[in-house]
N, CA and C atoms as an extended XYZ file, in Angstrom:
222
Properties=species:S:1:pos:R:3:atomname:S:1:resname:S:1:resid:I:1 pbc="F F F"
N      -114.026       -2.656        9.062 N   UNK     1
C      -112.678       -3.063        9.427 CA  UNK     1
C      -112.676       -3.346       10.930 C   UNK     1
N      -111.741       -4.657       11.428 N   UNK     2
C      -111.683       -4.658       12.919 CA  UNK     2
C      -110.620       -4.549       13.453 C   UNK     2
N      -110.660       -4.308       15.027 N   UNK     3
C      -108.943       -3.633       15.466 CA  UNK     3
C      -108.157       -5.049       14.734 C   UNK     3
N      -108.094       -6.331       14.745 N   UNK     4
C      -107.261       -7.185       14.238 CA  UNK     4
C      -106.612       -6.616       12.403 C   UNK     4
N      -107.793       -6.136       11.623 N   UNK     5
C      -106.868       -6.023       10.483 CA  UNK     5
C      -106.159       -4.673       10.417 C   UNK     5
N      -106.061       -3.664       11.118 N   UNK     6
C      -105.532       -2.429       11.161 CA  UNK     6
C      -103.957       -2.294       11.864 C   UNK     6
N      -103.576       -4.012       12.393 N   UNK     7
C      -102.440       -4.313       12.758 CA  UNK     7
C      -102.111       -3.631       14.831 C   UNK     7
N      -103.360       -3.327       15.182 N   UNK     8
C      -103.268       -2.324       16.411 CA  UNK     8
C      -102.428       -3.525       17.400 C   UNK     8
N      -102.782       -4.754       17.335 N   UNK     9
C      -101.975       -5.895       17.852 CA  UNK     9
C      -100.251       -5.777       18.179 C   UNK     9
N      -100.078       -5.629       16.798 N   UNK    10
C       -98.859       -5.668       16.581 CA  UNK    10
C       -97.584       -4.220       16.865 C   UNK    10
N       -96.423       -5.108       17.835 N   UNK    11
C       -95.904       -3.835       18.471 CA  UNK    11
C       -94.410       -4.478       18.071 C   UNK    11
N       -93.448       -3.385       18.155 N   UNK    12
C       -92.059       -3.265       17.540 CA  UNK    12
C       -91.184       -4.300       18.665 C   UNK    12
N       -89.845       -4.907       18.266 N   UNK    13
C       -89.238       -5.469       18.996 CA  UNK    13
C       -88.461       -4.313       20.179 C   UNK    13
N       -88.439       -4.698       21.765 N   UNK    14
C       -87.982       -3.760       22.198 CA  UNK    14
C       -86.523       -4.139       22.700 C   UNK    14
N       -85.500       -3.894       22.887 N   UNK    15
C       -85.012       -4.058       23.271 CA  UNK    15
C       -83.672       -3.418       23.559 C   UNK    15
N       -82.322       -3.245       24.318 N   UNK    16
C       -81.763       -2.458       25.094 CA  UNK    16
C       -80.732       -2.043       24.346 C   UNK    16
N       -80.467       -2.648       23.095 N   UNK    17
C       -79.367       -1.682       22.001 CA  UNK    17
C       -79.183       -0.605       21.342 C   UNK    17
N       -78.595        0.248       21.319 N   UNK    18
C       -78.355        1.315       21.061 CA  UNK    18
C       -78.144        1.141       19.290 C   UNK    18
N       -78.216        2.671       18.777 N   UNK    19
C       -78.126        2.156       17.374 CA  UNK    19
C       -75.784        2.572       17.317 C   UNK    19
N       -75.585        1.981       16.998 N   UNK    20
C       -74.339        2.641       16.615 CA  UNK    20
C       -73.885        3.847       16.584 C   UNK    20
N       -74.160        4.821       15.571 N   UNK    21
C       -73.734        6.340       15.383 CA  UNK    21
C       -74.140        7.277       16.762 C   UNK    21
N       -75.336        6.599       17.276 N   UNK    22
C       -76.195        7.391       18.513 CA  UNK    22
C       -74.927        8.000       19.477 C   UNK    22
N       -74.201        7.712       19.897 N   UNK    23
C       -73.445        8.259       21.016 CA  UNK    23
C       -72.116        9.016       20.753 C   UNK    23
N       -72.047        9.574       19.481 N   UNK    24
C       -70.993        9.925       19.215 CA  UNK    24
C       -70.661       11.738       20.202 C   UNK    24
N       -69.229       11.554       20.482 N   UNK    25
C       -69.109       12.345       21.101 CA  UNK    25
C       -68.993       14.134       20.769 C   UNK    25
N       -69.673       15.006       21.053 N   UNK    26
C       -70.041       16.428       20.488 CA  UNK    26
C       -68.589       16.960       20.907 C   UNK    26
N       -67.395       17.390       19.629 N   UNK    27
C       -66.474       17.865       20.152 CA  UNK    27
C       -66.400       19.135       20.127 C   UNK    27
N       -66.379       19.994       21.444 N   UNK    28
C       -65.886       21.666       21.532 CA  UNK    28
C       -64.746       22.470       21.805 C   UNK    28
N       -64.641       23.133       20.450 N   UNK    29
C       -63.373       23.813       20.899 CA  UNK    29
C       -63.294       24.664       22.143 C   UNK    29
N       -61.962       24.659       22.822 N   UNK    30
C       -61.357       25.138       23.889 CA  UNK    30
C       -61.682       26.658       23.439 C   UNK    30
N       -62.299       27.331       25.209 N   UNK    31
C       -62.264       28.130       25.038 CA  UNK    31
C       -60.783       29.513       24.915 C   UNK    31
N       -60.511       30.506       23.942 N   UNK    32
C       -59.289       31.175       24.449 CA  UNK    32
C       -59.375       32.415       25.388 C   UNK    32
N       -58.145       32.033       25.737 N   UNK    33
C       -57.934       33.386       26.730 CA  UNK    33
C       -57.228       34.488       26.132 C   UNK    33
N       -57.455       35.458       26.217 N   UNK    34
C       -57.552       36.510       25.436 CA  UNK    34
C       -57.468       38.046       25.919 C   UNK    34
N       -56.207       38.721       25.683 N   UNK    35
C       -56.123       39.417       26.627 CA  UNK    35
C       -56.996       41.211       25.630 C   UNK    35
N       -57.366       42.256       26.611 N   UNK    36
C       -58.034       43.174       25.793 CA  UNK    36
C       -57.939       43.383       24.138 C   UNK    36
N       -56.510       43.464       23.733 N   UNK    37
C       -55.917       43.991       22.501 CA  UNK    37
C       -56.806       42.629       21.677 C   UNK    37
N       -56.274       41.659       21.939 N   UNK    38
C       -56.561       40.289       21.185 CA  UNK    38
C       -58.043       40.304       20.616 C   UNK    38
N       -58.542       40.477       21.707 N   UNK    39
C       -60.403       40.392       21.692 CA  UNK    39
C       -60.820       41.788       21.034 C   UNK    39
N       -60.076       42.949       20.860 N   UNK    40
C       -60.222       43.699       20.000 CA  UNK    40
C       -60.179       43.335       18.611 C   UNK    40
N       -59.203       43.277       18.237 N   UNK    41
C       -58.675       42.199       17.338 CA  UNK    41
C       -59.164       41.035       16.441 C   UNK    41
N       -60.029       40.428       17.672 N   UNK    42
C       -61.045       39.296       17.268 CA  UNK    42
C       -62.502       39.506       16.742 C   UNK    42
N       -62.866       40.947       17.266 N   UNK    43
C       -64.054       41.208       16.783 CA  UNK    43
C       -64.465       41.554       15.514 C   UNK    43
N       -65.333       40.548       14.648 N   UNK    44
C       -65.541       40.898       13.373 CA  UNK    44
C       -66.806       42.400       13.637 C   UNK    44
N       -67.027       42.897       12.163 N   UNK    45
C       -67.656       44.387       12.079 CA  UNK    45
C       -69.376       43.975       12.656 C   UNK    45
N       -69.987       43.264       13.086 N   UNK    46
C       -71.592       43.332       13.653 CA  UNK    46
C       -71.271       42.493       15.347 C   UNK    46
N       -70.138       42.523       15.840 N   UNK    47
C       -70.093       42.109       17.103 CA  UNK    47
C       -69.628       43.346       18.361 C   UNK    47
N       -69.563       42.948       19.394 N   UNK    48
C       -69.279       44.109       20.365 CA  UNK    48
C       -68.305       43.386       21.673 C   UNK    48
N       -67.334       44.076       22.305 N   UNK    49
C       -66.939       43.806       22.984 CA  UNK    49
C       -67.371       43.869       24.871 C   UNK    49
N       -67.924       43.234       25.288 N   UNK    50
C       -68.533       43.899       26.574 CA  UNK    50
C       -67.580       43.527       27.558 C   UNK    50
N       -66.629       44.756       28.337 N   UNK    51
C       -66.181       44.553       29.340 CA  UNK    51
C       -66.394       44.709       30.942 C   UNK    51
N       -66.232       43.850       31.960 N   UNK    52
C       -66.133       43.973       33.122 CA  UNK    52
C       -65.143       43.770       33.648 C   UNK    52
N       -64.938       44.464       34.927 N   UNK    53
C       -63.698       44.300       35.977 CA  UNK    53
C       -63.540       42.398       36.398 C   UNK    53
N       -64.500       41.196       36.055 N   UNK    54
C       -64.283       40.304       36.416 CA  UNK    54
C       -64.022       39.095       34.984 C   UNK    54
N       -64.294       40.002       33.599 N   UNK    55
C       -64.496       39.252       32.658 CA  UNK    55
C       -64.843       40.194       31.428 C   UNK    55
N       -64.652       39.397       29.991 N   UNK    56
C       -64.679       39.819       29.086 CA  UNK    56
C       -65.372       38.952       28.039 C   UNK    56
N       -66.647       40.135       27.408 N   UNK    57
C       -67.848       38.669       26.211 CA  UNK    57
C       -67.809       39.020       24.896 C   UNK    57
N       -67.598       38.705       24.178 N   UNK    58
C       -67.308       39.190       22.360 CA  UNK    58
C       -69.242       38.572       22.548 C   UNK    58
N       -69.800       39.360       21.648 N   UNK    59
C       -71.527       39.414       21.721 CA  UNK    59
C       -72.137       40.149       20.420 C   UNK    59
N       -73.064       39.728       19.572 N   UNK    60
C       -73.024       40.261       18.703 CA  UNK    60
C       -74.056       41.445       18.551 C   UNK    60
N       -74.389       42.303       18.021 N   UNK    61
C       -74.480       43.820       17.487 CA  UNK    61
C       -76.401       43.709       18.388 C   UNK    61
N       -76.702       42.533       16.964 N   UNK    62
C       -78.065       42.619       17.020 CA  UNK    62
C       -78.412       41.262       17.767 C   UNK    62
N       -79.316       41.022       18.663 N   UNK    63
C       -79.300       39.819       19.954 CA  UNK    63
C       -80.370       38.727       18.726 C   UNK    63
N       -81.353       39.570       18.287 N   UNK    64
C       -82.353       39.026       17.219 CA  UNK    64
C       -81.640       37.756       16.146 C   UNK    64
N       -81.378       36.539       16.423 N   UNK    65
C       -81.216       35.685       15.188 CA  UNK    65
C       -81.667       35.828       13.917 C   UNK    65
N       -83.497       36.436       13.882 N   UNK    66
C       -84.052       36.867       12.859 CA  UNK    66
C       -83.229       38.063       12.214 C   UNK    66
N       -83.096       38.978       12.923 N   UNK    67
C       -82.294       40.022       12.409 CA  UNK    67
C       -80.922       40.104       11.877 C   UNK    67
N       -79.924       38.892       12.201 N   UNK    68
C       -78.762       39.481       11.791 CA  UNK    68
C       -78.571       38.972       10.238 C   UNK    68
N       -77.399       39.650        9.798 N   UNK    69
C       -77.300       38.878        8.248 CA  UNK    69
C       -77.503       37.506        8.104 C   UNK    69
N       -77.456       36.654        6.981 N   UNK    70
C       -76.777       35.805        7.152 CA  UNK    70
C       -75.358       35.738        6.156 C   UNK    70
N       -74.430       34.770        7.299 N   UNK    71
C       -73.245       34.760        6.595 CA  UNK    71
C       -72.761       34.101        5.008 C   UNK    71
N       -72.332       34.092        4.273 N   UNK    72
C       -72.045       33.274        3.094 CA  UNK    72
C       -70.899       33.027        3.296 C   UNK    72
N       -70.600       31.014        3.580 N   UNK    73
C       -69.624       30.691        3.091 CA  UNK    73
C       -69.311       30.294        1.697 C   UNK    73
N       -68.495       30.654        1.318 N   UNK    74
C       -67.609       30.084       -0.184 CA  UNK    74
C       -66.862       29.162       -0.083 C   UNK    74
């Protein structure tokens, strides 16, 4: 076989268009503000509340992805 029949010649059209769907915009919900009681409140049973004098992190139990349940939606 020679590089000509293995097609090594031949290269894709290039050019500067984007495909359509490509740029769609990633929408994120707003974060809430949330005062102690609330974020109590908010915490489901494998999460933790960690507080500081400058801020407040809902964080979950086990840091391990491997480790935590997984959830079942219905």
């Amino acid at each position: 076989m020679t590089w000509a029949e293995c097609g090594g010649g031949e290269t894709g059209k290039l050019t500067n268009v984007r495909a359509a769907g490509s740029d769609e915009a990633l929408r994120l919900v707003p974060i809430r503000a949330l005062n102690l009681e609330q974020a109590l409140g908010f915490l489901d049973h494998d999460e933790l509340l960690e507080v500081t004098p400058a801020s407040m992190r809902l964080r979950k139990k086990s840091l391990a992805a491997s480790r935590r349940p997984k959830k079942v939606v219905e």
